[in-house]
C-alpha positions as CSV (number, residue, x, y, z in Angstrom):
1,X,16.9,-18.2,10.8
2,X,15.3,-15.3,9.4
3,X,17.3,-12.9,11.8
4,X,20.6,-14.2,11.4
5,X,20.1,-13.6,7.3
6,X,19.2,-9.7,8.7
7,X,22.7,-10.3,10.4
8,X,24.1,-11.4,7.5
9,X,23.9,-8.5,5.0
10,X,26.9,-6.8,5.8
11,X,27.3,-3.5,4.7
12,X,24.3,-1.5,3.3
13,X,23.3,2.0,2.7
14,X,20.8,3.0,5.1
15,X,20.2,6.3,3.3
16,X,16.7,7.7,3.7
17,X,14.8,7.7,0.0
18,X,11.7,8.6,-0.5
19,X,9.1,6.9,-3.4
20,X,7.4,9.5,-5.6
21,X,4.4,10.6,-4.4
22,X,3.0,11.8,-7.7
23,X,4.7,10.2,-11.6
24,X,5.1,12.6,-14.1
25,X,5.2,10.6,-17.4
26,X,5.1,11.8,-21.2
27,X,3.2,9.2,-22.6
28,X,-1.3,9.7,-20.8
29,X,-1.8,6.9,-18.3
30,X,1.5,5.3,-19.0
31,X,2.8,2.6,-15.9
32,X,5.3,4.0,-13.6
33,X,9.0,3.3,-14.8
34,X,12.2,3.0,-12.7
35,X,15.4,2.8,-13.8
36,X,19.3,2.1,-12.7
37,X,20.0,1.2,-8.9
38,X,16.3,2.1,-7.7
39,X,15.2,-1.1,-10.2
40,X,18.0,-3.4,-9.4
41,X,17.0,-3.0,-5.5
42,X,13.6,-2.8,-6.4
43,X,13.9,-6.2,-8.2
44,X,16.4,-7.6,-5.9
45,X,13.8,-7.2,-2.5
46,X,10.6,-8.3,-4.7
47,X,9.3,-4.4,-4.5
48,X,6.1,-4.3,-5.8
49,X,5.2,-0.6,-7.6
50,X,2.6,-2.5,-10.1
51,X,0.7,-5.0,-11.7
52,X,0.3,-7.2,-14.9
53,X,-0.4,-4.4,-18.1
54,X,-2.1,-7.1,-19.4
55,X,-5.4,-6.7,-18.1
56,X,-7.3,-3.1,-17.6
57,X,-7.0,-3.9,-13.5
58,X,-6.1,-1.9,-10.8
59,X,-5.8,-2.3,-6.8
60,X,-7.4,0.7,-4.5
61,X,-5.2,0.7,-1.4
62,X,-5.8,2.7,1.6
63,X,-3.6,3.5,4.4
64,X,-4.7,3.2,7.4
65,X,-3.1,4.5,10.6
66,X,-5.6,7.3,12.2
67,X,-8.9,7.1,10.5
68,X,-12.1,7.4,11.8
69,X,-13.7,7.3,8.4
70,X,-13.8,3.8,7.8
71,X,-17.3,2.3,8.5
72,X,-18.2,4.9,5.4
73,X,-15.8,3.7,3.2
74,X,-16.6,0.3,3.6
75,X,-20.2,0.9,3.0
76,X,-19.0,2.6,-0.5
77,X,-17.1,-0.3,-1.8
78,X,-19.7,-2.8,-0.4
79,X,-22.3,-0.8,-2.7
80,X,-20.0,-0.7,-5.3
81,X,-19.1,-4.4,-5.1
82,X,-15.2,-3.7,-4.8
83,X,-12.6,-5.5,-2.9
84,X,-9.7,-3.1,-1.8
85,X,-6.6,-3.8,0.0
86,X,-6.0,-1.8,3.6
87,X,-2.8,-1.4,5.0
88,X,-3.2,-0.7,8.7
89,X,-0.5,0.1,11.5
90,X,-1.1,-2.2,14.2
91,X,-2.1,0.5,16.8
92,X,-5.3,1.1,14.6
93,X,-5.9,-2.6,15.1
94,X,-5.4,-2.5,18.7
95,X,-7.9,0.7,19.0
96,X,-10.5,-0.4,16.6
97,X,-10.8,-4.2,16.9
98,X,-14.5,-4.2,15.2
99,X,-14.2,-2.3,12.6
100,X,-10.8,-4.2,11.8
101,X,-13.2,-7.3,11.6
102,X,-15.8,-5.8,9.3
103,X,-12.9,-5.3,6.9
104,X,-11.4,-8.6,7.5
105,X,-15.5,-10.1,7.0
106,X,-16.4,-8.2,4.3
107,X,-13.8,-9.7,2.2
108,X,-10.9,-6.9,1.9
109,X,-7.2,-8.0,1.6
110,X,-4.9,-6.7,4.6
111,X,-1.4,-5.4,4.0
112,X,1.2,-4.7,7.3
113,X,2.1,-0.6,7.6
114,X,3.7,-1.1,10.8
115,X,2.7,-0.5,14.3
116,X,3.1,3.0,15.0
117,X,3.5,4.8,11.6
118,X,7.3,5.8,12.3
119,X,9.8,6.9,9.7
120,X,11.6,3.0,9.5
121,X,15.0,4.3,8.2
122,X,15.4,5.9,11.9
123,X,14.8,2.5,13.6
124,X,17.1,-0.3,14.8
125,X,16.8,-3.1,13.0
126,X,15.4,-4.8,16.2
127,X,12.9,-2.3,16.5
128,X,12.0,-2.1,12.8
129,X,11.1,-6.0,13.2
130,X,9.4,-5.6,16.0
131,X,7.0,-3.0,14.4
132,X,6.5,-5.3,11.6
133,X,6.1,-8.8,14.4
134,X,3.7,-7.1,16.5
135,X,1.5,-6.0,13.5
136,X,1.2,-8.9,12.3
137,X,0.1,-10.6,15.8
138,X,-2.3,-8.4,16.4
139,X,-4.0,-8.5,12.5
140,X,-4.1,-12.8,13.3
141,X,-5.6,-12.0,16.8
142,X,-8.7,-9.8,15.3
143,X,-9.2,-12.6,12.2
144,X,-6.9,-11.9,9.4
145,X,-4.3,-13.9,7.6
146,X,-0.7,-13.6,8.2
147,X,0.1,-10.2,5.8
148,X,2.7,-10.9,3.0
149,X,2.5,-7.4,1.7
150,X,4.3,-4.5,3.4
151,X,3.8,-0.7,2.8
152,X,6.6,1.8,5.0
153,X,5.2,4.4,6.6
154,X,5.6,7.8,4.2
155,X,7.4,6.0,1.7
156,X,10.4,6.4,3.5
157,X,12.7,3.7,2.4
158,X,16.4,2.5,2.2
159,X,18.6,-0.4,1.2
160,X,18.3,-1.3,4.5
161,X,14.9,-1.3,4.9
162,X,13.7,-3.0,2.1
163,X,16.8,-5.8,2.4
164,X,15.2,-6.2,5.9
165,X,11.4,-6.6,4.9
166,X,12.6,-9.1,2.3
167,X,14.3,-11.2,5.0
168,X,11.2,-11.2,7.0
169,X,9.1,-12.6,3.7
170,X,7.0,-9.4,3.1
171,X,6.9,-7.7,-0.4
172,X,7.4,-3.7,-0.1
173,X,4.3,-2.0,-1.9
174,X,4.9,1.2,-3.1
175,X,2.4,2.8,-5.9
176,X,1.7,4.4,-9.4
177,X,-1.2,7.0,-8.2
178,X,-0.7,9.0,-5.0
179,X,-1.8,12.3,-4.1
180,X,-1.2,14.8,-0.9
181,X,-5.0,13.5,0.0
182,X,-4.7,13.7,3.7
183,X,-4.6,17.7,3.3
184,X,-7.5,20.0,2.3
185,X,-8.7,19.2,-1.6
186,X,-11.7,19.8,-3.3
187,X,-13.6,16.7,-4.3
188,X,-12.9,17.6,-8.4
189,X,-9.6,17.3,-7.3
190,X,-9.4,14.3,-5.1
191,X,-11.6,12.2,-8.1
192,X,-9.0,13.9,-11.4
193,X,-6.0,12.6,-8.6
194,X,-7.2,9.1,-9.4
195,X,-9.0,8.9,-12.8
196,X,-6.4,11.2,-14.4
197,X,-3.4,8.7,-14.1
198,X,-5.6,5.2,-14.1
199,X,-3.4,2.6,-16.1
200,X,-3.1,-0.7,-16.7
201,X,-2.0,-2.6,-12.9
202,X,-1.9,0.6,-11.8
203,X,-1.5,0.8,-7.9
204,X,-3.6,3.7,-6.2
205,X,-2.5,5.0,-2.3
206,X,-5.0,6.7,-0.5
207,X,-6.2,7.9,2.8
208,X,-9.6,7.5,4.9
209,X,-9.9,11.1,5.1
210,X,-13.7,12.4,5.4
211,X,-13.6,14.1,1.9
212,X,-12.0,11.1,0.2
213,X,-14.6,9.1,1.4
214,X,-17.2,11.6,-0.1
215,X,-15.6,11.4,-3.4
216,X,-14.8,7.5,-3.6
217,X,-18.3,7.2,-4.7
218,X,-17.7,9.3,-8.3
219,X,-14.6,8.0,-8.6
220,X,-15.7,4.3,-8.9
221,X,-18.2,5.1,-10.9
222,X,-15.4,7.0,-13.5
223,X,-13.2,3.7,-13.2
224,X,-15.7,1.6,-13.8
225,X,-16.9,3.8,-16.8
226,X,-13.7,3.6,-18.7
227,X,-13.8,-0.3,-18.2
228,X,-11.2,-0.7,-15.3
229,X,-11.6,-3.4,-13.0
230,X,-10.8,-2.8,-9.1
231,X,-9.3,-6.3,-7.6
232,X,-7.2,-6.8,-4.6
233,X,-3.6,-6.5,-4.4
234,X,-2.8,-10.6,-4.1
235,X,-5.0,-10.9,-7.7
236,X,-2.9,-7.8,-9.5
237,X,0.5,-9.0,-8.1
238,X,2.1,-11.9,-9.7
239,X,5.4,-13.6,-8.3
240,X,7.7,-11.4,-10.2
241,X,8.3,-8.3,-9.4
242,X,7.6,-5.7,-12.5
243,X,10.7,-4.1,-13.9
């Protein structure tokens, strides 16, 4: 059923776009904003780019498709008390069952990022399912739930795409704090990357890089200091998708 609705989109731009990596904004610790066709799509495919500014919450979510760091950053959030949300590409999974299950066991919420981190735009639509299929076998297989959220690989998006991920009943998760993390920073820098744009529902991407993992632990503590609270994804997200 699911497949015939891909079929049945018609004509639709499959121009590459890319999400911000970093949001310049006029007003200190202001929520992301999107206008014009990029928020009609957004809305249409039930993007998610953040949460309820209700509350002073936010979700920590890391990527996950190399890293050897992981056991560490667990430990961090397990001292700190904090549930995160991982998005891992299914060949991580396959490579690193156990440590797959420690997050699964210790409580974190698991998002799809594909199976083997490629660019989706430049996929078939076949092939772009079957990265998303066999991701999702393989997170049941080591003892998580079937993933409703979805994060493409470097942001790399199109109408396409994101008509495609809807289809298959995954909500696209892009964010409100990134940073170029997974090259060379100094810890000041990797810690001011997240406490310098924290906002309501705020959405944080990082990597499992050795020196983000040595500077996680300050930057909880600063969060926590200016009375955020870190939930998973599933507990910032409600069913609407934020305009």
């Amino acid at each position: 059923m699911w497949f015939r609705t891909l079929n049945s989109f018609g004509v639709v731009s499959n121009l590459q776009c890319a999400w911000p990596s970093t949001w310049i904004d006029p007003i200190p610790n202001a929520p992301p904003r999107i206008d014009g066709w990029l928020r009609r799509l957004a809305r249409g495919c039930r993007c998610v780019y953040r949460g309820s500014t209700a509350l002073k919450r936010i979700a920590l979510t890391f990527d996950v498709g190399y890293a050897e760091e992981v056991s560490p950053l667990l430990d961090i959030l397990r001292a700190h008390e904090v549930t995160a949300t991982f998005f891992v590409c299914g060949r991580w999974v396959a490579r690193n069952p156990q440590t797959f299950r420690d997050v699964i066991s210790q409580g974190h919420l698991v998002g799809n990022h594909s199976y083997s981190h490629q660019n989706l735009v430049t996929l078939p639509l076949r092939q772009l399912v079957n990265e998303a299929r066999k991701t999702d076998r393989l997170i049941v297989q080591w003892g998580g739930q079937p993933p409703t959220f979805f994060r493409p690989p470097f942001g790399y998006f199109s109408e396409r795409v994101l008509r495609a991920l809807c289809a298959m009943g995954y909500r696209t998760v892009f964010w409100g704090i990134s940073m170029r993390d997974w090259e060379p920073m100094s810890q000041e820098q990797l810690i001011r990357g997240v406490i310098d744009y924290l906002h309501n529902g705020a959405i944080a991407l990082l990597h499992v890089t050795p020196d983000g993992v040595r500077a996680l632990d300050s930057s909880l503590r600063e969060i926590n200091a200016r009375g955020y609270e870190v939930v998973p994804l599933d507990e910032l997200v409600d069913d609407e998708a934020p305009g």
